[in-house]
C-alpha positions as CSV (number, residue, x, y, z in Angstrom):
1,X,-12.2,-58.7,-0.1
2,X,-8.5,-57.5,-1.4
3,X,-10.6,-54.6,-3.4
4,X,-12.5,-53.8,-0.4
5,X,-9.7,-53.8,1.8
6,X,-7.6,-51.2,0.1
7,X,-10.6,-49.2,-0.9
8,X,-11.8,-48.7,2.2
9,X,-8.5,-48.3,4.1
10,X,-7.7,-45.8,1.6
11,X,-10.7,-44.1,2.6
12,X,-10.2,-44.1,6.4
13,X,-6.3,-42.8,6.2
14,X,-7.6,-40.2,3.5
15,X,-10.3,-39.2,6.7
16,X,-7.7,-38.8,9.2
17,X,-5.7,-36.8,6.6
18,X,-8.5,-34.5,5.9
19,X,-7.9,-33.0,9.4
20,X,-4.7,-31.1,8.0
21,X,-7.3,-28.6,6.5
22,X,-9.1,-26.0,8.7
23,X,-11.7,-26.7,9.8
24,X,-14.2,-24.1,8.1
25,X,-12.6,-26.0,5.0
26,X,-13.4,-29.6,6.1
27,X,-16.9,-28.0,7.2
28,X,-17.6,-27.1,3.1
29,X,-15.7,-29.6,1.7
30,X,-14.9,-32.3,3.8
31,X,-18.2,-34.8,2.4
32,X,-17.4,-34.0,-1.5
33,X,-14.0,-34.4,-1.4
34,X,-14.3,-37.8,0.6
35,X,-16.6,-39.0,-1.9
36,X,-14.3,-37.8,-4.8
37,X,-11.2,-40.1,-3.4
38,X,-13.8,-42.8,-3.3
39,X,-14.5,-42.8,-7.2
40,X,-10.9,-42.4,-7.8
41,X,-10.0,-45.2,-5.7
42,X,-12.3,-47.4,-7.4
43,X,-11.3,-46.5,-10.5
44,X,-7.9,-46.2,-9.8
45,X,-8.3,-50.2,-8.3
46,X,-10.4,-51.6,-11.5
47,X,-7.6,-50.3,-13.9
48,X,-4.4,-51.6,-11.8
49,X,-5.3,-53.0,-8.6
50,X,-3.4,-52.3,-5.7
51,X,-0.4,-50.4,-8.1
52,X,-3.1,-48.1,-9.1
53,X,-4.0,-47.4,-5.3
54,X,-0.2,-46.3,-5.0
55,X,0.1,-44.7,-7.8
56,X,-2.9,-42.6,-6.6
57,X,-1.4,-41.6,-3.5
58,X,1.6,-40.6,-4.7
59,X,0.0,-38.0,-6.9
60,X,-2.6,-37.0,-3.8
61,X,-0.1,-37.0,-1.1
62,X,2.1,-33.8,-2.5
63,X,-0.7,-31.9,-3.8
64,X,-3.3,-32.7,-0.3
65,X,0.1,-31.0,2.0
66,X,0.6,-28.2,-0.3
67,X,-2.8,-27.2,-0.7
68,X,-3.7,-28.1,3.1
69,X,-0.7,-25.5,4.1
70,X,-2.1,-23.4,2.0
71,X,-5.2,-22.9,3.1
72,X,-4.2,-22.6,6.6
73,X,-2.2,-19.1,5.3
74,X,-4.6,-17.9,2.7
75,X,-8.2,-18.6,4.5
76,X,-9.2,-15.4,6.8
77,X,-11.0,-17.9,8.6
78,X,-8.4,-20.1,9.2
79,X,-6.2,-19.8,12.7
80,X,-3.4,-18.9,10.7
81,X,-4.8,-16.9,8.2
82,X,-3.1,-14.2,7.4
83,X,-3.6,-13.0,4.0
84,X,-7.2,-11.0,4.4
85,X,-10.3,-10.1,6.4
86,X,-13.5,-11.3,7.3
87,X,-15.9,-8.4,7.0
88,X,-17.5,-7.2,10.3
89,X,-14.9,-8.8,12.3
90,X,-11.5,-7.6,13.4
91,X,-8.2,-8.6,12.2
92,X,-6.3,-11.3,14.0
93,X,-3.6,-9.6,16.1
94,X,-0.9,-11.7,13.8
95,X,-2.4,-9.9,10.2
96,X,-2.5,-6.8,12.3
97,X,1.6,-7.8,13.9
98,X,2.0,-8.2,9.7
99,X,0.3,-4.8,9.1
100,X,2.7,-2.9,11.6
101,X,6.1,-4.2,9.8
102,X,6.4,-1.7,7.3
103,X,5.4,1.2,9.3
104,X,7.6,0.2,12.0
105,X,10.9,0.5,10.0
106,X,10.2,4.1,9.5
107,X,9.1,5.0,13.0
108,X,12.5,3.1,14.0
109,X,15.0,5.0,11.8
110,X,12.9,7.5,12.7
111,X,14.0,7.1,16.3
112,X,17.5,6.6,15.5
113,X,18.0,9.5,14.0
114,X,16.7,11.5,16.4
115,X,18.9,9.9,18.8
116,X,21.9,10.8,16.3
117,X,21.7,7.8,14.2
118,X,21.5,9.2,10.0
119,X,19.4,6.0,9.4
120,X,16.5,7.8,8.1
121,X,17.6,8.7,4.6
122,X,18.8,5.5,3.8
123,X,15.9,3.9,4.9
124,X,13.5,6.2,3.2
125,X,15.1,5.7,-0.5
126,X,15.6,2.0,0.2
127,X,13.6,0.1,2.3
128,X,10.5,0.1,0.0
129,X,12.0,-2.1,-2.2
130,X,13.0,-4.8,0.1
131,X,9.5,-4.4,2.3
132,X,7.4,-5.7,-1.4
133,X,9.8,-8.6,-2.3
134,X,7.8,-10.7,0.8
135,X,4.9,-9.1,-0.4
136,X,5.3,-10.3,-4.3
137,X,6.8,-13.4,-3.8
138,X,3.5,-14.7,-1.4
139,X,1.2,-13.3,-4.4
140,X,3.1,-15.3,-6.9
141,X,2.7,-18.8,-4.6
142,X,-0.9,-18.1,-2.8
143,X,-2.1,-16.0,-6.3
144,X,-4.0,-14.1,-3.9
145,X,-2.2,-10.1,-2.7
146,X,-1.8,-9.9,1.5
147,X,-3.4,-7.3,3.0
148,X,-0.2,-6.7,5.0
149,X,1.0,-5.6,1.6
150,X,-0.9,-2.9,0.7
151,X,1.0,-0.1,3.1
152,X,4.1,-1.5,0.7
153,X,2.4,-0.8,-2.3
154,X,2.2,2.8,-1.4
155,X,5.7,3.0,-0.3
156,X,7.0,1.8,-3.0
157,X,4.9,3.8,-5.4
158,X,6.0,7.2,-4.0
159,X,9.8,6.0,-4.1
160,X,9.4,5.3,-7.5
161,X,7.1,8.7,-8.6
162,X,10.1,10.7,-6.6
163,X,11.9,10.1,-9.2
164,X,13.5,13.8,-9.6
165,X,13.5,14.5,-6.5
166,X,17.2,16.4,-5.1
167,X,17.8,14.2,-2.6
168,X,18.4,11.3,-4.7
169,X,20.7,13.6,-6.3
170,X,22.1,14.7,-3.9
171,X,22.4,11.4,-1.9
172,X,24.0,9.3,-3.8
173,X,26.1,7.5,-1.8
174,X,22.5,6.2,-0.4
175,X,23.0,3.8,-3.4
176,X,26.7,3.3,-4.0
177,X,26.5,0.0,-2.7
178,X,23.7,-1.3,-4.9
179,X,24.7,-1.8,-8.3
180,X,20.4,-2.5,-9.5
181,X,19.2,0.4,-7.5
182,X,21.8,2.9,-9.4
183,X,20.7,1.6,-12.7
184,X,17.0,2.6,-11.6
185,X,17.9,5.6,-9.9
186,X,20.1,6.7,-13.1
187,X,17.3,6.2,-15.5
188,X,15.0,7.9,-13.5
189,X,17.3,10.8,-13.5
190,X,17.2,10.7,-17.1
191,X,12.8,10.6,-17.3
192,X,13.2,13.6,-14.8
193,X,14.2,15.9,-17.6
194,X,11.1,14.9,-19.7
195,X,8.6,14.1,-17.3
196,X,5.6,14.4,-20.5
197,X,7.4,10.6,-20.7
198,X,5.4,9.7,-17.4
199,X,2.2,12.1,-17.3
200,X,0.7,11.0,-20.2
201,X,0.8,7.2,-19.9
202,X,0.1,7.7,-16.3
203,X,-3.1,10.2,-17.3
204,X,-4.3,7.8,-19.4
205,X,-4.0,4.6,-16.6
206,X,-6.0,7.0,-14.4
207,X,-8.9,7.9,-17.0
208,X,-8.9,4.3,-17.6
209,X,-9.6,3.6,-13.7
210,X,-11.6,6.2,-13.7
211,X,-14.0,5.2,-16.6
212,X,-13.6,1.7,-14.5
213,X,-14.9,2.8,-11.6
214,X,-17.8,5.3,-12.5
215,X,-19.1,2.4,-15.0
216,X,-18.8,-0.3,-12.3
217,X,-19.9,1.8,-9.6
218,X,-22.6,4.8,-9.4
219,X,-20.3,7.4,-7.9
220,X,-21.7,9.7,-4.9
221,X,-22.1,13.2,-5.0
222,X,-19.0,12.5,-2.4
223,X,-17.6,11.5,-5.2
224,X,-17.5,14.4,-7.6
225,X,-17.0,16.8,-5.1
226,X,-13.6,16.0,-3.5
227,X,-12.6,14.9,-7.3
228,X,-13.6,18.2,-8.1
229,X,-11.3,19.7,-4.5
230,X,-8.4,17.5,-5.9
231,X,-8.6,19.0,-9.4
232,X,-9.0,22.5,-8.1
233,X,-6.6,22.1,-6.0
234,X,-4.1,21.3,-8.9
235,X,-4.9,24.2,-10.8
236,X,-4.7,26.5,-8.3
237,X,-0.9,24.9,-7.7
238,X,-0.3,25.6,-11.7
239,X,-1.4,29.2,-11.3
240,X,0.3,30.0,-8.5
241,X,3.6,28.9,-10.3
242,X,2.7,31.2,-13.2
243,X,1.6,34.0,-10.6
244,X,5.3,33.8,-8.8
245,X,7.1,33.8,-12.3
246,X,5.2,36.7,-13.5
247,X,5.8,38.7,-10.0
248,X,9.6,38.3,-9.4
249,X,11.3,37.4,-12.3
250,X,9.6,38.7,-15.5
251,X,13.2,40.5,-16.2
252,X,15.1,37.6,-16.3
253,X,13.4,36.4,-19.5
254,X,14.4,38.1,-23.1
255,X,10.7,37.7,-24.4
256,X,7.4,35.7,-23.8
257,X,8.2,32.4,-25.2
258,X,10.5,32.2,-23.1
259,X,8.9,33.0,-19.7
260,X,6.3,30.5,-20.6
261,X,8.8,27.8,-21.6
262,X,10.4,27.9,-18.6
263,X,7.2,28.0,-17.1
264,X,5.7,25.1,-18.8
265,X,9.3,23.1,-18.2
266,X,9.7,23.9,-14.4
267,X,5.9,24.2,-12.9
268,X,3.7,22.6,-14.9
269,X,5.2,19.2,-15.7
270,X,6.3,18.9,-12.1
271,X,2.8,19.9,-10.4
272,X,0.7,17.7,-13.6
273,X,3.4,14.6,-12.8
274,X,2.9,14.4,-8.9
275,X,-1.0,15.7,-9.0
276,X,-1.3,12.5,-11.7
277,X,0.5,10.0,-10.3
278,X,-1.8,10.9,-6.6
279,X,-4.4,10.7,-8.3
280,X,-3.3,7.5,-10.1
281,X,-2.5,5.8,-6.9
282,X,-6.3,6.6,-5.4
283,X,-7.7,4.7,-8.4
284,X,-5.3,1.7,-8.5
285,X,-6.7,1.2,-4.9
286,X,-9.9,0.3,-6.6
287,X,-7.8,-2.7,-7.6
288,X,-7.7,-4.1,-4.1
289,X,-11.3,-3.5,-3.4
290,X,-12.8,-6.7,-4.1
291,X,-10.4,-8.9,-2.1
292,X,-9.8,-6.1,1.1
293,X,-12.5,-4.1,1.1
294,X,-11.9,-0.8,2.9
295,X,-8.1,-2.2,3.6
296,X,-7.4,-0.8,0.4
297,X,-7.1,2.7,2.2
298,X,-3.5,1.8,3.5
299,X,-2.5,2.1,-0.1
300,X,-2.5,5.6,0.3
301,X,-1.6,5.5,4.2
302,X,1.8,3.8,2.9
303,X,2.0,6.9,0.6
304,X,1.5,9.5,2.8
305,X,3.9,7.6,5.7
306,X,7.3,8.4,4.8
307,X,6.4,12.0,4.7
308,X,9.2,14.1,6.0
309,X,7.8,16.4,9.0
310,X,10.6,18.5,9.4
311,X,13.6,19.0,7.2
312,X,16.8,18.6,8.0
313,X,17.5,19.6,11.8
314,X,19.0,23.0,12.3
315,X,21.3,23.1,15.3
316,X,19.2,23.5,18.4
317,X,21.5,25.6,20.0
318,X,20.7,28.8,18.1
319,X,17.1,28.2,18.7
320,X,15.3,30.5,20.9
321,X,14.8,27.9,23.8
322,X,16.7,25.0,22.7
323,X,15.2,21.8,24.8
324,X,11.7,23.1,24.2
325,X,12.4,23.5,20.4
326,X,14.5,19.9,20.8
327,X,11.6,18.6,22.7
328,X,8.4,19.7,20.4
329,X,9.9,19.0,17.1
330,X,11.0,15.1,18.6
331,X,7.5,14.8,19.9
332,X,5.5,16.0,16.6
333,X,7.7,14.2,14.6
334,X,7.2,10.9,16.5
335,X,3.6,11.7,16.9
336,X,2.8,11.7,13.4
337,X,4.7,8.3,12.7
338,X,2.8,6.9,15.3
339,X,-0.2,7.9,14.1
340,X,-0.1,6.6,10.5
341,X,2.5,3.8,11.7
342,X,0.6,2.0,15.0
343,X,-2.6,3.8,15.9
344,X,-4.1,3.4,12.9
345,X,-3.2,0.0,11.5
346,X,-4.0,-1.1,15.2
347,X,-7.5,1.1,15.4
348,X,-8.5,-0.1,12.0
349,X,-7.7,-3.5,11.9
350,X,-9.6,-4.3,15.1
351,X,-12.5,-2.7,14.6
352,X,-15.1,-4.8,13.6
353,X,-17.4,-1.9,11.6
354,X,-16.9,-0.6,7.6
355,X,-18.2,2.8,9.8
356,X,-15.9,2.4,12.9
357,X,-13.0,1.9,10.4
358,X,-13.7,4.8,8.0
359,X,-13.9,7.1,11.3
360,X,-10.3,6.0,12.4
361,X,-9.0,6.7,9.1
362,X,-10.1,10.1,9.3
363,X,-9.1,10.7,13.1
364,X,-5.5,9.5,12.5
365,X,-4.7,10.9,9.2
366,X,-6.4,14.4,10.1
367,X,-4.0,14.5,13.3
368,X,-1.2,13.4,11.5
369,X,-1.5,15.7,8.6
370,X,-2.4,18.3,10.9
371,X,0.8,17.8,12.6
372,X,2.5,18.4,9.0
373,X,1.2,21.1,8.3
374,X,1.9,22.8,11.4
375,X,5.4,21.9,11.5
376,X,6.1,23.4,8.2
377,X,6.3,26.7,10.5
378,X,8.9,25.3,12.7
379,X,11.4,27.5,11.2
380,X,10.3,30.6,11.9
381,X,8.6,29.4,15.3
382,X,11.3,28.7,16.8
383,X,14.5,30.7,14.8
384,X,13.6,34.0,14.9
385,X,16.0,35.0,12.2
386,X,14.1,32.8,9.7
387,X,11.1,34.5,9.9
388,X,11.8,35.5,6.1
389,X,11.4,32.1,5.1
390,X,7.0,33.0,6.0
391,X,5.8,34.9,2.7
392,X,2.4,35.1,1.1
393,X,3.2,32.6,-1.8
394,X,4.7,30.3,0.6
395,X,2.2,30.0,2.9
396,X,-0.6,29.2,0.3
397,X,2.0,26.3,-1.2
398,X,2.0,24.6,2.2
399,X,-2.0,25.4,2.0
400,X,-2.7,23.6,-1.5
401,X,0.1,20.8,-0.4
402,X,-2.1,19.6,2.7
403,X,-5.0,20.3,0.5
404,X,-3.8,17.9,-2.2
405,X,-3.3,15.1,0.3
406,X,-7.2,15.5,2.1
407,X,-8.6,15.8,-0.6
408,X,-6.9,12.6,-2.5
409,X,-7.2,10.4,1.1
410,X,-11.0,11.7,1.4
411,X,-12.0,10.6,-2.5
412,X,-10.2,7.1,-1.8
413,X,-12.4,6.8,1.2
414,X,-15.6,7.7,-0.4
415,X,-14.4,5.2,-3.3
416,X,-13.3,2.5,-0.7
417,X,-16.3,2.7,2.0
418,X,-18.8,0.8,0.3
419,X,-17.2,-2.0,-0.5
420,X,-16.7,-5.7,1.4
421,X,-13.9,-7.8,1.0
422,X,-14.9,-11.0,-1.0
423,X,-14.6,-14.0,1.1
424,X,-14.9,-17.6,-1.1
425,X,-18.2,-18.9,-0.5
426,X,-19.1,-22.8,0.1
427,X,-18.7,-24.7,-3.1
428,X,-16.2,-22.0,-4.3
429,X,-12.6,-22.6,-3.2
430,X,-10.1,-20.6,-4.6
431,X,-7.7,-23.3,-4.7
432,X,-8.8,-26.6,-5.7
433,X,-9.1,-29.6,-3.6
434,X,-6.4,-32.3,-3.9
435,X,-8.7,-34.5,-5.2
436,X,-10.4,-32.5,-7.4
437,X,-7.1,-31.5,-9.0
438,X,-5.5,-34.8,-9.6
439,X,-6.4,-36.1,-12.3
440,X,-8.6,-39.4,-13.0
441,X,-6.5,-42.5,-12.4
């Protein structure tokens, strides 16, 4: 009777405690794990007696709350899910609450700087790096990556890759306060004078990814073509730095060796680093594939976000019509963070369809690089006395600039497009039932 007695009121609390779990868990595992505690209870009972039924529950207990919790954050399925889809059905509004964060900040500072506020800047050079520590630290705990943290990923790669860029130069009392981000920033100052440092280990990482994909994968002709755009497009860049040398300031070089070194040093490194590293990016969202299907496109949307419209303001006043100049450049600036910031996250993440969400990508990041581009003539639009800035050469830069984005965000979407997110099926949790973990009593 005693046996019994604990045994099967063992059994009936561990029941009611099952109910902590979703219930699509309980619905695959409920039966196997219930039968599981059984044997454990009995043999827990013939080795100790009622100590060993303790003894068992103290080593369930912990391990039944932590996994329960658990699976209530990681499950897609789960009401609180918020770590990845289901495929063919929209994002819950708090994933797509989670997928808004990042982009948020920027449209924000954004704002405020418009309004006067010089939050921008700092934002731009720093907020990456806070927006992935949320990000990292759930991937360490859940071992599975958020799909609110792939726009991060991106934003945190392109801080890093702007490595020698002159604004971090220039700007850096952006960093004063933050003795780690001045050690990073100081070393990438130093890689900046040698960027061969970075381009090869980062063209061998994207052969590898490469190789990876077109082995695992039987690229379309899709495939190859806006591959073969991209690289084009790169090599075209790398002429036209040669073509400008060799046009205005062949004099100012004593002999051949030294044009080309100068060259080599100040066009090609800087057009192979940033052409690489995009490219690099486009494969490591292969990565993400598996776990967030076509989600893995906001790896490059969280690249391509931060992009500066406009450069710094001119003063309005000596525009042609100053509240029409004031009132477009506002409007196209907060038009494109919109765009890649709300309208897209929101667009994509409810629509149920791979082919409904590979359409919104393409709306909203043609408008919003559309937008770009066109606002690279702002100067001489609206200043008339800039209208020297417009030249040939400059005008095919911006060209190949917007060209280099399309084509890298239209290769990731052939790469991404036909691929599902991976969703654990019965029999297969991805985190292993209390019971099943504990071990034998």
């Amino acid at each position: 009777m005693t046996t019994n007695r604990w045994i099967e009121n063992s059994r009936k609390i561990y029941a009611v405690l099952l109910s902590l779990y979703p219930t699509e868990h309980r619905n695959d595992y409920a039966t196997a794990m219930q039968q599981v505690f059984t044997d454990q209870c009995r043999s827990a009972h013939q080795q100790k007696g009622a100590l060993g039924i303790i003894l068992l529950w103290l080593r369930i207990l912990p391990d039944l709350g932590y996994t329960a919790l658990l699976e209530h954050i990681t499950s897609p399925r789960a009401s609180w899910g918020l770590m990845e889809s289901v495929p063919n059905a929209p994002l819950p509004w708090k994933g797509v609450f989670l997928l808004l964060l990042p982009g948020l900040v920027y449209l924000v500072s954004q704002i405020a700087q418009l309004t006067g506020q010089p939050w921008y800047l700092t934002v731009y050079y720093r907020a990456a790096f806070f927006l992935i520590i949320p990000v990292l630290l759930v991937w360490a705990i859940t071992r599975r990556f958020p799909i609110w943290g792939l726009i991060p990923v991106g934003l945190l790669y392109r801080l890093v890759q702007e490595n020698d860029y002159h604004l971090i130069v220039n700007h850096a009392w952006l960093f004063s306060g933050n003795p780690l981000l001045e050690l990073i920033l100081n070393l990438a100052r130093q890689i900046s004078y040698n960027l061969w440092l970075l381009i090869i280990p980062l063209a061998i990482a994207t052969l590898f990814l490469a190789w990876r994909y077109i082995w695992q994968q039987k690229p379309s002709r899709s495939f190859w073509l806006w591959l073969g755009i991209y690289l084009l497009t790169a090599c075209v860049t790398i002429g036209q730095g040669y073509a400008y040398l060799a046009r205005d300031l062949p004099e100012s070089f004593p002999s051949n060796k030294a044009f080309l070194d100068y060259w080599f040093n100040s066009f090609v490194n800087y057009d192979l680093y940033n052409f690489t590293a995009f490219l690099l990016l486009i494969f490591i969202g292969t990565l993400f594939t598996r776990r967030h299907g076509f989600f893995a496109i906001l790896i490059p949307v969280g690249y391509i976000l931060p992009e500066i419209v406009v450069g710094l303001l001119p003063e309005f006043e000596y525009a042609s019509t100053p509240g029409t100049t004031l009132f477009i450049i506002s409007f196209a600036i907060l038009a494109y963070r919109a765009l890649l910031s709300l309208i897209a996250p929101i667009w994509m993440s409810r629509s149920s369809s791979q082919t409904d969400k590979k359409r919104v990508v393409l709306i909203s990041i043609a408008l919003a690089l559309g937008v770009h581009a066109v606002m690279q003539f702002y100067l001489p639009i609206f200043f008339p006395e800039q209208s020297y800035y417009i030249t040939p050469t400059w005008v095919t830069s911006v060209a190949l600039d917007e060209l280099k984005l399309i084509s890298a965000i239209c290769l990731g979407i052939v790469m991404y497009q036909n691929t599902q997110p991976a969703i654990d099926a019965p029999g297969q949790a991805p985190i292993e039932s209390p019971d099943l973990s504990t071990e034998r009593a």
